[in-house]
N, C-alpha and C positions, 0 to 999 in steps of 0.2 A: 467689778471684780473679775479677775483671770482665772483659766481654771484649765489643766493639763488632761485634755481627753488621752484616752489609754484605748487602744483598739489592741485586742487578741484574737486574729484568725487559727482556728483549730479545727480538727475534728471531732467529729461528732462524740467519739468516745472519750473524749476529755473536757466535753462542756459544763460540766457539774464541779469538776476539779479545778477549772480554769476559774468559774465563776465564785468557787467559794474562795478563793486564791484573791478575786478581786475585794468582794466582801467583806473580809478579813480586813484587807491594809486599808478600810474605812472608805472606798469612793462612793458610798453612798447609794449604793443599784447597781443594778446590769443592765442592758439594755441588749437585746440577743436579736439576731438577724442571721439569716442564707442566704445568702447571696448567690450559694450553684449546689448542686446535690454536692454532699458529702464534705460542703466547709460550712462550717459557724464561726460570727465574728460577733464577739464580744467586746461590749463597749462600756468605760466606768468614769468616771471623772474625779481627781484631786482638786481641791484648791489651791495655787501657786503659793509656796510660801518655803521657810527653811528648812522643811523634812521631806518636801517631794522627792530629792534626788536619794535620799535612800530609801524611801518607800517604792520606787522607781526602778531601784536595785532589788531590792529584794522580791518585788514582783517578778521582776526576769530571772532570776535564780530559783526563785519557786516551779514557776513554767518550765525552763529548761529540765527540771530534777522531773517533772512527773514522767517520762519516759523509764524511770528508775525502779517505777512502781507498776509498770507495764501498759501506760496507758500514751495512746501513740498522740502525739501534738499534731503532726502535721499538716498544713504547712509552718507554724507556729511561726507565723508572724508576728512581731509585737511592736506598733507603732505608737509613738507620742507626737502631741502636738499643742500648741497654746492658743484654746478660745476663750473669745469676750464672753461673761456672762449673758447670755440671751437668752436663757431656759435651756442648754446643752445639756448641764446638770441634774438636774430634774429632771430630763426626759423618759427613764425606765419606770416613771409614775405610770406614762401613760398605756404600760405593759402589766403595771400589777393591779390585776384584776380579783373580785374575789371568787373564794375556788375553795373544796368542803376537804377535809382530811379524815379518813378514816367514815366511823358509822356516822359519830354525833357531831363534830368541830364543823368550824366555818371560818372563816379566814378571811377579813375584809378590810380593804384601806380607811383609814380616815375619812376620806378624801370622796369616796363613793358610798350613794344613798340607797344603794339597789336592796331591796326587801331581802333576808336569809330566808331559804326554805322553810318548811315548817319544822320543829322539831330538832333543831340544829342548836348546837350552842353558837353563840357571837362571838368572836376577838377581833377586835378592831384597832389595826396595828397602823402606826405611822414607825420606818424603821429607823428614819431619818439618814443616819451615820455608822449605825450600829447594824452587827447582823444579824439575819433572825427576819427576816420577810415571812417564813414559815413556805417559801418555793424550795428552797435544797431540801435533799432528799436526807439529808442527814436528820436536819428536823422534823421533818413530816417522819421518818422512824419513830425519833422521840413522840411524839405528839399519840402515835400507835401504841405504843404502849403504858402512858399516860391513862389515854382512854383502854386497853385491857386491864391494868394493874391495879388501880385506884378504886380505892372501894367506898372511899369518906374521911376524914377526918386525919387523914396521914400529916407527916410533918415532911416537909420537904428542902432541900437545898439543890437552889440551881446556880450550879459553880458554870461561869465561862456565859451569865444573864443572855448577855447582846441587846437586844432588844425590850427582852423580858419576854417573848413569845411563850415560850417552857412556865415560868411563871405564873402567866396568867392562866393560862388555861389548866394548869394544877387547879388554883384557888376556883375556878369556874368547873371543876369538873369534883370538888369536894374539900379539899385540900385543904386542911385546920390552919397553918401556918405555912407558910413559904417564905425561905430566907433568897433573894436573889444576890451573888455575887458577881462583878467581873473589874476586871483589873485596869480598865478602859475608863476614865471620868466621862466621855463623852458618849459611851453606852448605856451608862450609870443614869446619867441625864435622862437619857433617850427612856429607860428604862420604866423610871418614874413617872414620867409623862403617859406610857402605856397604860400603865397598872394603874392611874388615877384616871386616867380615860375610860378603862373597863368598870371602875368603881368597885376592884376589890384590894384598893390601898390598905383595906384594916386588918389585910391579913396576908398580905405581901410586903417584906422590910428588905428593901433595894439599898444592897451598898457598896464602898470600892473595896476589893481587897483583892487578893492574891491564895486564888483558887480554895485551898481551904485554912489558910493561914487565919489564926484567931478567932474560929468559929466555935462557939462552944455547947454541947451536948450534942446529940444525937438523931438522925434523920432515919425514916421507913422508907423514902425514896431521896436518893441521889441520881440529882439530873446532872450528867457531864459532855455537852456536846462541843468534842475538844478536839483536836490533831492527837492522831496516833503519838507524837515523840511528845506532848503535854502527857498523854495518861500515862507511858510511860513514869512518868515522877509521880503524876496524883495517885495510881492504881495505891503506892503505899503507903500511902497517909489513908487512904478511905475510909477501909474497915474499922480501926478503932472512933469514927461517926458513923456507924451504923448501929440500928435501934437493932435487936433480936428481930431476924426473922425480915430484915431490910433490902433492901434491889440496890446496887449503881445500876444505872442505865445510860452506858459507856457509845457514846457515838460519833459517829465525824471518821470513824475508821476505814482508810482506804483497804479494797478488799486484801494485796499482797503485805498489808501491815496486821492484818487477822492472828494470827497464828502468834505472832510477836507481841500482842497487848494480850492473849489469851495467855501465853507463857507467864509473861510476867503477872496478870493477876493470878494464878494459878501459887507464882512464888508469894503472893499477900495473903495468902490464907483465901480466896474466893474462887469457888467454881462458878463456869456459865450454866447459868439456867434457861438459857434462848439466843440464838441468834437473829436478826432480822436483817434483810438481804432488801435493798433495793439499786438495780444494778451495778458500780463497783463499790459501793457505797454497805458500810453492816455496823449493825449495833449491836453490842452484848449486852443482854440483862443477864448481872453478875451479883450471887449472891454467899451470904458468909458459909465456907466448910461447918458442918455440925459442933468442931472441936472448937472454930474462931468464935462462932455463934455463942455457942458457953460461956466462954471466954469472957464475951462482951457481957453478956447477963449480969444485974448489979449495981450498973451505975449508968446515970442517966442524966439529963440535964435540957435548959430552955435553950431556944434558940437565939 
């Protein structure tokens, strides 16, 4: 099998944005290298087929725009080329290593046997195609406040799954129920394969859909680790699936897009109740106004 290596030389300040950029259009990993002080080159791989060339576009219009958002590219090279399957693909396995988030989580490949600390919870991810390694920092937000917010027995949806990382570690950290969604069948896949790998399939229900379209009653946490111009649309739909007294925990927000997903939740009825900052990278936990909260009171339903 053929497979179109994607090399992105950047700077240092846009290595998180470049690589979730790669994540995203599915190459399956990163593979990151310096080559000299002050360049990072990033490396992903498609498999040859009919949607390379606009995935191939759309990575380079992605890159080109983050300068837009203040974060400098340069040299922002972006090279392609076509290799023989020889394990090129798989090569960023041999960078994801496991690695703890926060007080309790643990974060480890399939694929490696190494003992967790003591006292650590396990997730044991293969992320295959799907994103959600639990390396961006967008995640590891989420994954923060998961483990502050969670008390037991919450209902949860995680809209925009990936992997199912957000997921799992819900149901592993108390989680009554967790519905994972995402729009992607071959995340969906990947998803399900986690979540019965961890062994809390009976209480994670992984399926396709389109963010919160058909989802019916009400969640205590909304997990959304989305691009700023997605929440943009979901911030309005949210609030009438929040239980009394519920969190979005709104992530994946570039820092100069702050202000612009806070406005607009702001117009859904929701104030921020925290932001969390890891560098250009912030997550809002957003919760319903006193008046919306009311509101909702009333009516309720299964997941």
């Amino acid at each position: 099998m053929k497979w179109v290596e994607i090399t992105v030389t950047t700077a240092p300040q846009a290595v998180e944005a470049v690589a979730n950029i790669l994540l995203e259009c599915r190459t399956g990993g990163v593979e990151e290298a310096h080559p000299s002080a002050g360049v990072v080159r990033l490396r992903g791989y498609l498999p040859v087929g009919p949607a390379v060339e606009v995935i191939l576009a759309t990575i380079e219009r992605r890159v080109r725009a983050l300068p837009e958002f203040g974060l400098d590219i340069a040299p922002g090279r972006i090279e392609t080329t076509v290799v023989e399957d020889s394990g090129w693909a798989h090569a960023w396995k041999n960078h994801f290593k496991p690695f703890p988030v926060g007080h309790r989580l643990w974060i480890t490949p399939t694929w490696r046997d190494a003992p967790p600390p003591p006292e650590r919870i396990v997730i044991r991810l293969d992320p295959g195609m799907a994103f959600g390694s639990g390396l961006h920092a967008s995640t590891q937000l989420c994954l923060a406040v998961l483990e502050d917010r969670m008390r037991g027995g919450e209902r949860v949806f995680d809209i925009g799954a990936g992997s199912g990382i957000l997921s799992i570690a819900a149901a592993k950290l108390g989680a009554g129920a967790v519905l994972a969604v995402d729009v992607d069948p071959v995340a969906v896949d990947v998803a399900r394969q986690n979540v019965a790998y961890n062994g809390v399939a009976s209480r994670v229900d992984v399926r396709t859909g389109n963010l919160l379209d058909g989802i019916a009653g009400r969640a205590d946490i909304i997990l959304a680790n989305l691009t700023a111009d997605i929440h943009l649309d979901f911030l309005s739909a949210a609030p009438a699936q929040m239980a009394p007294g519920g969190v979005i925990v709104a992530s994946g927000i570039v820092a100069d897009r702050q202000l612009e997903v806070e406005a607009v939740a702001r117009a859904c009825g929701l104030r921020v109740d925290e932001v969390r900052r890891d560098a250009e990278w912030r997550c809002l936990v957003l919760m319903a106004n006193r008046e919306q909260g009311t509101a909702n009171r009333g009516s309720s339903g299964g997941v």
